[in-house]
BATITOR-561245 format. One record per residue: residue in three letters; x, z, y of N, C-alpha, C, O in turn. Coordinates in steps of 0.02 Angstrom, whole numbers, padded with zeros to 5 digits, always signed. Example, Ala and Ser with C-alpha at 12.3 -4.5 7.8 and 13.67 -1.06 7.14 Angstrom:
2
ALA+00660+00390-00284+00615+00390-00225+00660+00390-00165+00712+00423-00166 SER+00642+00354-00112+00684+00357-00053+00645+00394+00002+00670+00402+00057 
//
This chain:
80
UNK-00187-00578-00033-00150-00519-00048-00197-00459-00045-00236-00448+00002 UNK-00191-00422-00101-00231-00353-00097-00195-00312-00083-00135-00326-00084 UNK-00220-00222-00060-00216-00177-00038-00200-00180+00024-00231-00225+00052 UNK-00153-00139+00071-00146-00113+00098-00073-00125+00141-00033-00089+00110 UNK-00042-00153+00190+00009-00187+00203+00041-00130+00232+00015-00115+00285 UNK+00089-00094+00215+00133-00063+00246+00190-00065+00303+00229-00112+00302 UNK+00197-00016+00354+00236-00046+00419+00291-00098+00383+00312-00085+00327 UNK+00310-00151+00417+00369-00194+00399+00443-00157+00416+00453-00108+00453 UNK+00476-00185+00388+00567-00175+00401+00575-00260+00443+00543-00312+00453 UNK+00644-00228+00459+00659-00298+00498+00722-00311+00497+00755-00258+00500 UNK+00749-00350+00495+00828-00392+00478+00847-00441+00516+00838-00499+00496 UNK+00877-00428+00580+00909-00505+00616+00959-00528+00560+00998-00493+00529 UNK+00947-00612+00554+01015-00655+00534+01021-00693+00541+00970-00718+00563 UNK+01078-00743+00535+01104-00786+00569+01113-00830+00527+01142-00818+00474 UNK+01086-00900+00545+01079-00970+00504+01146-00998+00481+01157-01048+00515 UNK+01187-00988+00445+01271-01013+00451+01252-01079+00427+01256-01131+00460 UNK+01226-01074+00350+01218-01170+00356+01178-01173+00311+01148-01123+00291 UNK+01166-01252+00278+01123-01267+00216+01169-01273+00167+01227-01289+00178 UNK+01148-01262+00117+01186-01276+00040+01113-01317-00007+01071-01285-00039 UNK+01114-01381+00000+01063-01398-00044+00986-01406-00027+00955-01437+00016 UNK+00965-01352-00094+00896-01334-00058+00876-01265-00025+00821-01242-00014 UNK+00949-01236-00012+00941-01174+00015+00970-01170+00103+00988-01219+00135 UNK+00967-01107+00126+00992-01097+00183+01014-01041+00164+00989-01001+00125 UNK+01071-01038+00201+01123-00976+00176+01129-00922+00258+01164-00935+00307 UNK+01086-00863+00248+01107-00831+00310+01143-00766+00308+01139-00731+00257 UNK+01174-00750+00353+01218-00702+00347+01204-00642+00375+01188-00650+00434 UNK+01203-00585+00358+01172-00521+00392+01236-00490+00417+01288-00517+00398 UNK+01242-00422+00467+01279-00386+00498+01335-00364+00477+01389-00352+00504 UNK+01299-00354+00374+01363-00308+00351+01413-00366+00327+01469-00351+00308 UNK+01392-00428+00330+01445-00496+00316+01389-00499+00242+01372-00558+00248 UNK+01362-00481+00195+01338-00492+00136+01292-00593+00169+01294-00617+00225 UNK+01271-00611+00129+01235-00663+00119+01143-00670+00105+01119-00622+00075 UNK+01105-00712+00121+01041-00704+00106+01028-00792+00082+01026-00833+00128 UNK+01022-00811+00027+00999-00875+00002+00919-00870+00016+00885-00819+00008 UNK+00896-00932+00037+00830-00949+00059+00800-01021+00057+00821-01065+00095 UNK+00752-01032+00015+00727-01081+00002+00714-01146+00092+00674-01118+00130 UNK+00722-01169+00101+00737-01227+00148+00667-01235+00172+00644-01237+00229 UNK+00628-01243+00094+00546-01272+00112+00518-01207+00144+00474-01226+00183 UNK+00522-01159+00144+00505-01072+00167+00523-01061+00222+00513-01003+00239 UNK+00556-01107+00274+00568-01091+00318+00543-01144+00388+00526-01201+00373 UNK+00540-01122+00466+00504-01152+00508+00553-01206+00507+00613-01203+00496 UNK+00493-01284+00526+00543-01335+00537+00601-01312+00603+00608-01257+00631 UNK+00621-01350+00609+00685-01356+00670+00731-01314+00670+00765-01304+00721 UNK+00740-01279+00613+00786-01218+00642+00867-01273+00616+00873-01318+00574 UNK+00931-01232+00677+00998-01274+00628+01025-01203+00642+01009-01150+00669 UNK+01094-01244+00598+01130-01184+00599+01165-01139+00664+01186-01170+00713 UNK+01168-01073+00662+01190-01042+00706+01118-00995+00736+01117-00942+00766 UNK+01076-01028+00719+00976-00991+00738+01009-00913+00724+01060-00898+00692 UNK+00960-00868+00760+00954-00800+00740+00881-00786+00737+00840-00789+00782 UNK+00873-00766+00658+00807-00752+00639+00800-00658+00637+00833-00606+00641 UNK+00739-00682+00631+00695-00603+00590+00661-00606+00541+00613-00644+00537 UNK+00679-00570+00499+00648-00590+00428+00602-00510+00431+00634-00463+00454 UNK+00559-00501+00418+00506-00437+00406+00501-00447+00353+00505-00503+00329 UNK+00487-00377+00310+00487-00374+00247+00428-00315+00230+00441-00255+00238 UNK+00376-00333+00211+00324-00274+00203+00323-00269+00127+00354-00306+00089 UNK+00279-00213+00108+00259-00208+00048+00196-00204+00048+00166-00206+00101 UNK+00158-00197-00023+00074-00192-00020+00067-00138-00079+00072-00150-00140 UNK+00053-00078-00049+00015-00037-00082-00019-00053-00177-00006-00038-00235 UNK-00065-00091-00137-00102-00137-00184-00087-00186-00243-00113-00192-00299 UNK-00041-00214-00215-00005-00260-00264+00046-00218-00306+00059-00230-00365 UNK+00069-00176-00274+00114-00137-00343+00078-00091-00389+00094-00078-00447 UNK+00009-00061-00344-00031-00032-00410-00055-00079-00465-00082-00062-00517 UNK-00044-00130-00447-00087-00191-00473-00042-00203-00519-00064-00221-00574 UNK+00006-00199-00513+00060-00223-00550+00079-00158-00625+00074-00158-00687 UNK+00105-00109-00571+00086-00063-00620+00059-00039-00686+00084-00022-00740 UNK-00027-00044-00654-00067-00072-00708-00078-00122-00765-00113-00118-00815 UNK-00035-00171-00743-00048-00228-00795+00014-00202-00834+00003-00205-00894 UNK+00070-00180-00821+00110-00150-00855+00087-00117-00912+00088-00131-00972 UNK+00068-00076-00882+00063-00003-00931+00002-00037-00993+00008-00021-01052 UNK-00056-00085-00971-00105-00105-00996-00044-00169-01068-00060-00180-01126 UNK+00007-00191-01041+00035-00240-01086+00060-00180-01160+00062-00184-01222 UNK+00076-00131-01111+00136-00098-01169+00093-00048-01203+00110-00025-01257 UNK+00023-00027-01167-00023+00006-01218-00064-00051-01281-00068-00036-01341 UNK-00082-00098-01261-00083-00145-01313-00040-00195-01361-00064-00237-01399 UNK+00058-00173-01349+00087-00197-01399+00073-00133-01438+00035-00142-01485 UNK+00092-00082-01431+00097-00002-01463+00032+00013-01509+00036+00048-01559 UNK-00019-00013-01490-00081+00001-01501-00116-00078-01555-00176-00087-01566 UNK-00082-00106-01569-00075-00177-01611-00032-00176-01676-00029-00217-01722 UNK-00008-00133-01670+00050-00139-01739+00014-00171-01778-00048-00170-01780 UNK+00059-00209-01822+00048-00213-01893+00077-00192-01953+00051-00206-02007 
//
C-alpha cells in the first residue's frame, strides 16, 4: 500500500450468523454488514463482538485519481 495511512475509524459489531460464504454482522443502528468468511480470523461464531477499523490512504486515492483523469484525457484526446 502506498502513501500515507490516515487515523482509522472504528465500528463495534456483532457476529449474528453465516449466510454461505458470508458473515452477516450487525451494527448499533440495526443496519447489516456482509463479509467475506475467508477475511475473517479463524474461530470466531456467532454472537463475537468485533472491531472493524477502517483507514484510508492518502496515496492510493491520489493514485487513483490520476489514473482517472489520465483514462478520460486519452479517450477525449483519441477521437476519431
Amino acid at each position: 500500500m502506498s502513501g500515507k495511512l490516515r487515523t482509522p475509524y472504528s465500528l463495534k459489531v456483532i457476529l449474528d450468523r453465516f449466510e454461505g460464504d458470508y458473515a452477516i454482522f450487525f451494527i448499533n443502528n440495526g443496519k447489516q454488514i456482509l463479509w467475506p468468511k475467508d477475511k475473517l480470523p479463524q474461530g470466531l461464531e456467532e454472537g463475537a463482538v468485533i472491531k472493524i477499523k477502517l483507514y484510508t490512504s492518502q496515496g492510493e486515492e491520489r493514485e487513483q485519481r490520476e489514473l482517472a483523469k489520465n483514462i478520460l484525457n486519452e479517450i477525449l484526446n483519441n477521437k476519431h
